[in-house]
C-alpha positions as CSV (number, residue, x, y, z in Angstrom):
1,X,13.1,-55.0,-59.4
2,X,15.2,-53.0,-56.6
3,X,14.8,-49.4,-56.3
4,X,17.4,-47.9,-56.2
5,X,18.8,-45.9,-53.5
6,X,17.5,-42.2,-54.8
7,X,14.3,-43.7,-55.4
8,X,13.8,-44.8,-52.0
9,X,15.5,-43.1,-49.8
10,X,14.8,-39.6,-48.7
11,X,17.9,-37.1,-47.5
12,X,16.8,-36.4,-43.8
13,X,15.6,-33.0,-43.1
14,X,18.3,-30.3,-42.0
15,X,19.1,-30.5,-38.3
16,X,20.0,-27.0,-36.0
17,X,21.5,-27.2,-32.4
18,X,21.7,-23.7,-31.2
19,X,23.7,-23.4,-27.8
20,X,21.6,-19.9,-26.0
21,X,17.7,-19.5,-26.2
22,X,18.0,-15.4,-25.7
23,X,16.6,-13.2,-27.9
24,X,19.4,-14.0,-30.6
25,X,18.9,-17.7,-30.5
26,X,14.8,-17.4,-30.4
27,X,15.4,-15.1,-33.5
28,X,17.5,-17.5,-35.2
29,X,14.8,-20.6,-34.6
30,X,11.9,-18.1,-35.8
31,X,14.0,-17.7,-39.4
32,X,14.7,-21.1,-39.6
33,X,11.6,-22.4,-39.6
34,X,9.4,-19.5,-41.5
35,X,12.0,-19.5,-44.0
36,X,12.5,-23.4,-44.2
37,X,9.9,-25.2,-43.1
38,X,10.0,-28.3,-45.3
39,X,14.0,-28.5,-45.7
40,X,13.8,-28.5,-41.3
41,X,14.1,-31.9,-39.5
42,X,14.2,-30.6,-36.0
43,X,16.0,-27.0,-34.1
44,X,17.1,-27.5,-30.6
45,X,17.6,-24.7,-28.1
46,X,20.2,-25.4,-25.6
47,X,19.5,-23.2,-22.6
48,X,21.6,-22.9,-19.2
49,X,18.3,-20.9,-17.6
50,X,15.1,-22.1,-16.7
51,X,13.5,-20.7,-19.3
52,X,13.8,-18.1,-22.6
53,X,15.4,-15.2,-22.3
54,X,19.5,-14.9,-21.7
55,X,20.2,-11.7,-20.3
56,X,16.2,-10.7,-21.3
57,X,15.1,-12.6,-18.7
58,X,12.5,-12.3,-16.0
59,X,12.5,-14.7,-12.8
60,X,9.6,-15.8,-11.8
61,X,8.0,-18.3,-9.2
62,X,5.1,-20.1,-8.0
63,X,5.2,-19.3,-4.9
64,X,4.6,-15.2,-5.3
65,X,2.4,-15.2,-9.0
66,X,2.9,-11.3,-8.6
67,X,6.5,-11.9,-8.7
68,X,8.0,-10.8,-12.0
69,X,11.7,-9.4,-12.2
70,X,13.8,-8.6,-15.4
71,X,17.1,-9.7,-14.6
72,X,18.8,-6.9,-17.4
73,X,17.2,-4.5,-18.9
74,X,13.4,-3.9,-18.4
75,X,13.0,-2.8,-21.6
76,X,14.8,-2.9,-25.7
77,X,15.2,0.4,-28.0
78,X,14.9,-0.4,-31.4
79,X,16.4,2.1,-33.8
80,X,16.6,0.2,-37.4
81,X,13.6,0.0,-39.5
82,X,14.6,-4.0,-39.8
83,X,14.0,-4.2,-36.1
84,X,10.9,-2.5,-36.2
85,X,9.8,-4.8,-38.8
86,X,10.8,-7.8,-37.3
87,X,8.6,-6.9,-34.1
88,X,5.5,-5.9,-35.5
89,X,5.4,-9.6,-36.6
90,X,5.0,-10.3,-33.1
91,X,1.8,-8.3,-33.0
92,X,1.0,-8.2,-29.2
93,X,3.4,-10.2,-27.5
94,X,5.3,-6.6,-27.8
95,X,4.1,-3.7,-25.8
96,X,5.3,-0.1,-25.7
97,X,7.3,0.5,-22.8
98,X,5.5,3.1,-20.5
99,X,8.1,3.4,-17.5
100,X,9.7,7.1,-16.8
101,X,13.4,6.9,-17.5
102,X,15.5,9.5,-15.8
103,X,19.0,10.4,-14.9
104,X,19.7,10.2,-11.1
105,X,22.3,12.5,-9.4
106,X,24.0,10.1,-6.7
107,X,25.3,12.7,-4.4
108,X,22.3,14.8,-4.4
109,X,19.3,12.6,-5.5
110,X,18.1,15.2,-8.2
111,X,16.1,13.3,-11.0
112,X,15.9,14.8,-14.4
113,X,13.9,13.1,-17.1
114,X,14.9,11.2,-20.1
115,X,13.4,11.6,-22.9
116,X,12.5,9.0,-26.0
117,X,14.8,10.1,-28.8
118,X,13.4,10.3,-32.2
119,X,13.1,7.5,-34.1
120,X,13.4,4.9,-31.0
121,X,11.0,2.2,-29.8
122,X,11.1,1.4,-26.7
123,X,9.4,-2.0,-26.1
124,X,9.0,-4.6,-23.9
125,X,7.3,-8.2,-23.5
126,X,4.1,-8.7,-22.6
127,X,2.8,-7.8,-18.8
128,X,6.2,-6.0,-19.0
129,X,8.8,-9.3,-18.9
130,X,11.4,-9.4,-21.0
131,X,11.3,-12.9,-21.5
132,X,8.5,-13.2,-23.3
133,X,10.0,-11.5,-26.0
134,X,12.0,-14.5,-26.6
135,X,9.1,-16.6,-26.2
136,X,6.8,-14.8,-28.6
137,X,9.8,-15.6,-31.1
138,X,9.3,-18.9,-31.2
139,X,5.5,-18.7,-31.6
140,X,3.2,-18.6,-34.1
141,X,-0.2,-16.0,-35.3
142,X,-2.1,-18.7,-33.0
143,X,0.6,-18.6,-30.3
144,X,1.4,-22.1,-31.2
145,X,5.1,-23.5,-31.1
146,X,6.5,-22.8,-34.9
147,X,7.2,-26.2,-36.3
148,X,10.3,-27.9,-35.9
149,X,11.6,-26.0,-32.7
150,X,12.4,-27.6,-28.9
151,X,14.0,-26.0,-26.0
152,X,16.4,-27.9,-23.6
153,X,16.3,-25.9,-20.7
154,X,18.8,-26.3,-17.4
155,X,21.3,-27.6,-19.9
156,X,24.8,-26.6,-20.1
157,X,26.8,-27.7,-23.1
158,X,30.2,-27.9,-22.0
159,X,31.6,-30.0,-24.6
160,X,31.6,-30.3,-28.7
161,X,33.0,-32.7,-31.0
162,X,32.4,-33.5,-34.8
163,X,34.8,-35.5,-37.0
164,X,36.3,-34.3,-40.6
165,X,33.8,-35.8,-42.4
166,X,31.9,-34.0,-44.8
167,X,28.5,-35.1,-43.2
168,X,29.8,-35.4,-39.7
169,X,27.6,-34.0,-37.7
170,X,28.1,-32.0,-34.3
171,X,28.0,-33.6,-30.8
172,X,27.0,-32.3,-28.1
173,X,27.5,-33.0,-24.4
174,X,26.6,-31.6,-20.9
175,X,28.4,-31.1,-17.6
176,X,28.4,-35.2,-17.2
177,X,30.0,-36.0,-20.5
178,X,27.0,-37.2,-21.7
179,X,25.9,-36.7,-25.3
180,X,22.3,-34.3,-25.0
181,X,21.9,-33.7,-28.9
182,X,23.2,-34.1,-32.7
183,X,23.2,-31.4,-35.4
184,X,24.1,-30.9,-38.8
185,X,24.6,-26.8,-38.2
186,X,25.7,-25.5,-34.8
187,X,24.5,-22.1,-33.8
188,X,26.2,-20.0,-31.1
189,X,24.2,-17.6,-30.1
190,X,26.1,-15.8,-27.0
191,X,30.0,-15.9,-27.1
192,X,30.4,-18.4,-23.8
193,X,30.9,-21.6,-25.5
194,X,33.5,-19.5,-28.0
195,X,35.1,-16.9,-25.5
196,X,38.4,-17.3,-23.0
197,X,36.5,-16.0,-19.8
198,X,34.8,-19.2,-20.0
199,X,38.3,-20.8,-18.5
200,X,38.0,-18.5,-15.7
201,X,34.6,-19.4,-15.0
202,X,34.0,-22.9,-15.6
203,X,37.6,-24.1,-15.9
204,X,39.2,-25.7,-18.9
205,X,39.1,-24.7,-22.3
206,X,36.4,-23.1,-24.0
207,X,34.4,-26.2,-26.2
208,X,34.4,-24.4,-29.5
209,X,38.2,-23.5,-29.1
210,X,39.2,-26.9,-28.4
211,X,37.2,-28.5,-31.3
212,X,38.1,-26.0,-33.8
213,X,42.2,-26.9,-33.6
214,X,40.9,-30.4,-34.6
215,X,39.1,-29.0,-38.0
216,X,41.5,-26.6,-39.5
217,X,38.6,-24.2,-40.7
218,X,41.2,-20.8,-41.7
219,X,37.6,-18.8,-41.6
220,X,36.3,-20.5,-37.9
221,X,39.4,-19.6,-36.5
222,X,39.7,-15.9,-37.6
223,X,36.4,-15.5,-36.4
224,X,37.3,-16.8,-33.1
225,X,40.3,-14.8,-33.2
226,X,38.0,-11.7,-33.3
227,X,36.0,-13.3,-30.6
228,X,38.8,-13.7,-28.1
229,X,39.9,-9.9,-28.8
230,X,36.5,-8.6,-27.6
231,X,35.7,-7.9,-23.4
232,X,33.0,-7.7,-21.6
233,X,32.3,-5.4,-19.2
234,X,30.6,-7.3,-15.8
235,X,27.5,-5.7,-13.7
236,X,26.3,-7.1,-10.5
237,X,22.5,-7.0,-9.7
238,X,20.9,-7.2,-6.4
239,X,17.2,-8.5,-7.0
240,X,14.3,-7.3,-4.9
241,X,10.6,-7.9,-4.8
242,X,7.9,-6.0,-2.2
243,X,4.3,-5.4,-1.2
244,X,2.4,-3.4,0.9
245,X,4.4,-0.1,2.7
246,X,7.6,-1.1,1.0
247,X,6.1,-1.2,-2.8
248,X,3.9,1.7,-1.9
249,X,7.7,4.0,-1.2
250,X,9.1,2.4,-4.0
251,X,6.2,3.6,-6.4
252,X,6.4,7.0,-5.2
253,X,9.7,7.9,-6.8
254,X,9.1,9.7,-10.0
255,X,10.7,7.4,-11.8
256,X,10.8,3.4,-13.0
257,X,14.5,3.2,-14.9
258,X,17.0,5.3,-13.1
259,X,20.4,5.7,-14.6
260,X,23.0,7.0,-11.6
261,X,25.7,9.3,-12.4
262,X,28.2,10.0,-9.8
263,X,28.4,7.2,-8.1
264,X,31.0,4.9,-7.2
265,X,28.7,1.5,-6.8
266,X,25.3,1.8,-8.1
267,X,24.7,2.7,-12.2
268,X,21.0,2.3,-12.3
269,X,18.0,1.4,-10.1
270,X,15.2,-0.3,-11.7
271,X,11.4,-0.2,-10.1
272,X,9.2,-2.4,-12.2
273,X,5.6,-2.5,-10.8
274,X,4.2,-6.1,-10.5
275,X,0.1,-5.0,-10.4
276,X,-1.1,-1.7,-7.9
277,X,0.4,-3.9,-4.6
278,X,3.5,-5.1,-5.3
279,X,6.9,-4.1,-7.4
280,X,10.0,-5.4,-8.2
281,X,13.8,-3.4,-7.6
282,X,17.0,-4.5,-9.5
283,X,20.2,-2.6,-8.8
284,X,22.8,-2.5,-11.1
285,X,26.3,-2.0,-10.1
286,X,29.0,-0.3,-11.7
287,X,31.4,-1.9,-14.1
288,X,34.5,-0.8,-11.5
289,X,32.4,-2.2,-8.8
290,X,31.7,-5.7,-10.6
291,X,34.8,-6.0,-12.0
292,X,36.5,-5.8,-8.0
293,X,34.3,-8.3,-6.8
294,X,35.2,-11.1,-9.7
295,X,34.1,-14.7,-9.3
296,X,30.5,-13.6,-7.0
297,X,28.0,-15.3,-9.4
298,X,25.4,-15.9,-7.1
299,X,24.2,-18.9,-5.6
300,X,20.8,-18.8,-7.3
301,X,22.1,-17.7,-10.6
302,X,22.6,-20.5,-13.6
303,X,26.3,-20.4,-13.6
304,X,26.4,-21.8,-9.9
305,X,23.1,-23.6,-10.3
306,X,23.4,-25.4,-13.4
307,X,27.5,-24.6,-14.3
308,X,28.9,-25.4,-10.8
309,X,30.5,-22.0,-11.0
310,X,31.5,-21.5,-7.4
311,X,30.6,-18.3,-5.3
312,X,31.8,-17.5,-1.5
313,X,28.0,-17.2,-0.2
314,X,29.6,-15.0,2.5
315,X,31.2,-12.7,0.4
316,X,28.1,-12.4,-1.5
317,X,25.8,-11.6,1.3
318,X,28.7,-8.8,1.6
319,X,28.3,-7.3,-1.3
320,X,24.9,-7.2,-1.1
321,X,24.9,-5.2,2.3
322,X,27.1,-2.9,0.3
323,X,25.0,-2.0,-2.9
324,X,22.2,-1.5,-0.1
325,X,24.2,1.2,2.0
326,X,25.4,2.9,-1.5
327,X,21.3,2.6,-1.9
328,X,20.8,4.5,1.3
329,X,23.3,6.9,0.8
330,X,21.3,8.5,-2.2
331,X,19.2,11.0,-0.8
332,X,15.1,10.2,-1.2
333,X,15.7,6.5,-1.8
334,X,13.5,4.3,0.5
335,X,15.5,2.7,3.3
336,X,15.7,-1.2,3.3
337,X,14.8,-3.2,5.9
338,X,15.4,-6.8,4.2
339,X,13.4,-9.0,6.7
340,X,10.0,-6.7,4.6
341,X,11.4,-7.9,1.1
342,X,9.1,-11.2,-0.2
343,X,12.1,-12.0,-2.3
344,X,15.7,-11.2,-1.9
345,X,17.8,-9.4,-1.7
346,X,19.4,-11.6,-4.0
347,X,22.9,-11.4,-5.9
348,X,23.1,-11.9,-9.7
349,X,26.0,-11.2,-11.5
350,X,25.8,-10.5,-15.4
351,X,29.7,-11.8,-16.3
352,X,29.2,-10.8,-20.1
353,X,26.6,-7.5,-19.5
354,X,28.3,-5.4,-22.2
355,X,30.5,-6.3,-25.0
356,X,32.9,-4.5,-25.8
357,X,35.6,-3.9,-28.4
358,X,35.3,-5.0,-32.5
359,X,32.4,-6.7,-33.1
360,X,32.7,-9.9,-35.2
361,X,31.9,-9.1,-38.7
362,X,28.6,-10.1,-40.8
363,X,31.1,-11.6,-43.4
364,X,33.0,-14.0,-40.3
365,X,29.4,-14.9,-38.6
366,X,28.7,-17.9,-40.8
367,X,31.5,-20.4,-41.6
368,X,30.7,-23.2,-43.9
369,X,33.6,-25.4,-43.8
370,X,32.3,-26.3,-40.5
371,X,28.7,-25.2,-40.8
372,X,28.9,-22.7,-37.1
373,X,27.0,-19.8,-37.4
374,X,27.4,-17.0,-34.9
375,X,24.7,-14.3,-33.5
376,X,24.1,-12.5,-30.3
377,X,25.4,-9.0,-29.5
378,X,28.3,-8.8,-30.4
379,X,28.1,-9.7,-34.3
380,X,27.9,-6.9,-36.5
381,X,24.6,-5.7,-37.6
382,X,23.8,-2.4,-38.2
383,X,22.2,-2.0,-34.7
384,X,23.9,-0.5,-31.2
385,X,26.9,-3.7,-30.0
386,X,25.6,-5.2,-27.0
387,X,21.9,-4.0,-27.6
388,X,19.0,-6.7,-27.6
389,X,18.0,-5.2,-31.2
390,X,21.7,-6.3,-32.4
391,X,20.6,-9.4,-30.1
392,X,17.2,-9.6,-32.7
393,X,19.0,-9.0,-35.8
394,X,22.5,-11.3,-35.7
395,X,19.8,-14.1,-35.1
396,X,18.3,-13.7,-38.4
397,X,20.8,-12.8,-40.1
398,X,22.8,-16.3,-39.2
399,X,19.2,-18.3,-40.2
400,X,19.5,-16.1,-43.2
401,X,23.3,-17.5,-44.2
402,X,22.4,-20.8,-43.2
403,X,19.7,-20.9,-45.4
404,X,21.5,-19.7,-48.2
405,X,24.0,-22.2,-48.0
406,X,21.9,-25.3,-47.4
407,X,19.7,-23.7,-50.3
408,X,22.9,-23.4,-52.5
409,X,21.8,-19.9,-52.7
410,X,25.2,-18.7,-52.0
């Protein structure tokens, strides 16, 4: 007697490719699989970086194990009780954040304190990175890798493809054409793959546009309608790390997170102490600033390394010399001889630092037809647009939908 085909064949677990592992696409894999564990085949992270993180990030290197530098922000404010809640999961991979924030004067150096607002966290990853708030995201109580998920890190995915079938599933290839991954669902967590500055980065158009006036999906489009109206307002950073006489002046300011006000270049400085020796300085430019010196990415950052995004070295060692002479003009801010520095300076420029305009709705994040899901800062959700909690939440919220739907839930 033949069995037949339900009898011996099992449907093949549910397979997730999410393009970003930042805080929203470690969020999303988390959902997935506590929420799904046993309808899960595999979730892969596609990453451009060397590691977790996005725009939470924190570079680090061998070579200096001191070394520790949070690209973005050195810390998250969480203001929702969901936020809240979804972090004390994490138990202590999240730490208070214990820096003094202030408000700098930039013509007069005067340094008045912020305070925490009522209501806000302020957290950060353990030993103060950022990135390990991702990390912890995809871990366990046992800090054991949660079932089901992989990371693919130094990969780009610059192209997507899936056919009209109901079952087709979503291709994905890297910067050499070659195919890197198959999913059922598609996760885009991070607008790159789905905004029009990637044209003026990388060149051509961007993949999820180009596939999705092949699939005629009314709802996919709209949402990348929405997408395209949004901007984003560009920063450049200039990383830093010390020891000795040069940590020593930097750790004497009375303050670690320095927002500048009047100032034509520099909107914040950033001293974030890497053990009683050493620290590491980020200064962030203003959006004016970044947005007059387009197309500087910086030779170490992924977009040249991995993306082929091309920078004028010259012009960036330019810039550079610049922030650190707006640095010097701010009176009581140590004076930099660059020779001293163990790292840097270096130039990183955050393209997509702050989203702006209408956030893509809750109801547009998920779209069925085509099973694309959408999370990252700029989805709706309740928390502050361009904020890693918003980051947190769109991530599971989208595992949320897509559970739902594969659960027939919706």
């Amino acid at each position: 007697m033949v069995s037949s085909s339900s009898d011996s064949v099992s449907k093949p677990g549910l397979s997730v490719a999410i393009i970003g592992n930042g805080i929203a696409g470690a969020a999303a894999a988390r959902q997935l699989s506590l929420t799904m564990p046993e309808q899960l085949d595999r979730i892969t992270l596609y990453e451009i970086g060397r590691g977790p993180g996005g725009r939470a990030s924190t570079r680090k290197t061998r070579a200096i194990p001191a070394l520790g530098i949070n690209h973005g922000a050195p810390y998250a404010d969480i203001t929702t009780p969901e936020g809240l809640e979804l972090l004390s999961s994490l138990g202590d991979a999240i730490t208070p954040y214990t820096g003094v924030r202030c408000v700098l004067d930039g013509s007069t150096g005067a340094c008045q304190r912020r305070e925490q607002l009522a209501g806000e966290a302020l957290i950060t990853g353990i030993n103060g990175e950022m990135a390990a708030i991702a990390g912890a995201l995809m871990l366990d109580d046992h800090n054991a890798r949660l079932p089901r998920i992989n990371s693919a890190y130094s990969t780009m995915i610059t192209g997507l493809s899936r056919s009209d079938g109901e079952e087709a599933p979503w291709i994905l290839r890297d910067k050499n054409a070659e195919e890197v991954g198959r999913a059922d669902w598609l996760v885009v967590a991070g607008s790159g793959v789905a905004h029009p500055r990637w044209s003026d980065t990388f060149g051509g158009e961007p993949p999820l546009v180009a596939v999705a006036s092949q699939l005629a999906d009314g709802q996919l489009n709209e949402a990348l309608g929405v997408i395209a109206g949004q901007t984003a307002a560009p920063v450049l950073t200039v990383l830093m790390h010390c020891t000795g006489d040069e940590a020593e002046q930097w750790q004497r300011l009375a303050f670690n997170d320095g927002r500048v006000e009047h100032h034509s270049v520099l909107a914040k400085i950033s001293i974030q102490p890497c053990g009683p020796e050493s620290c590491s300085v980020v200064l962030h430019s203003t959006i004016d600033y970044a947005r007059g010196n387009a197309g500087v990415y910086g030779a170490s950052s992924s977009a040249a390394r991995v993306g082929d995004a091309s920078s004028d070295s010259a012009r960036e060692e330019a810039i550079v010399d610049e922030m650190l002479t707006a640095l010097g003009d701010i009176p009581g801010m140590p004076a930099i001889e660059k020779s001293r520095y163990v790292l840097g300076p270096l130039l990183h420029r955050w393209g997509n630092a702050f989203p702006e305009g209408q956030p893509l709705p809750r109801a547009l994040s998920l779209c069925p037809t085509s099973r694309v899901a959408f999370c990252g800062d700029y989805i709706s959700t309740g928390a502050r647009m361009g904020s890693c909690e918003c980051s947190l939440l769109s991530g599971t919220h989208a595992a949320d939908a897509i559970r739902a739907q594969a659960m027939g839930d919706v």
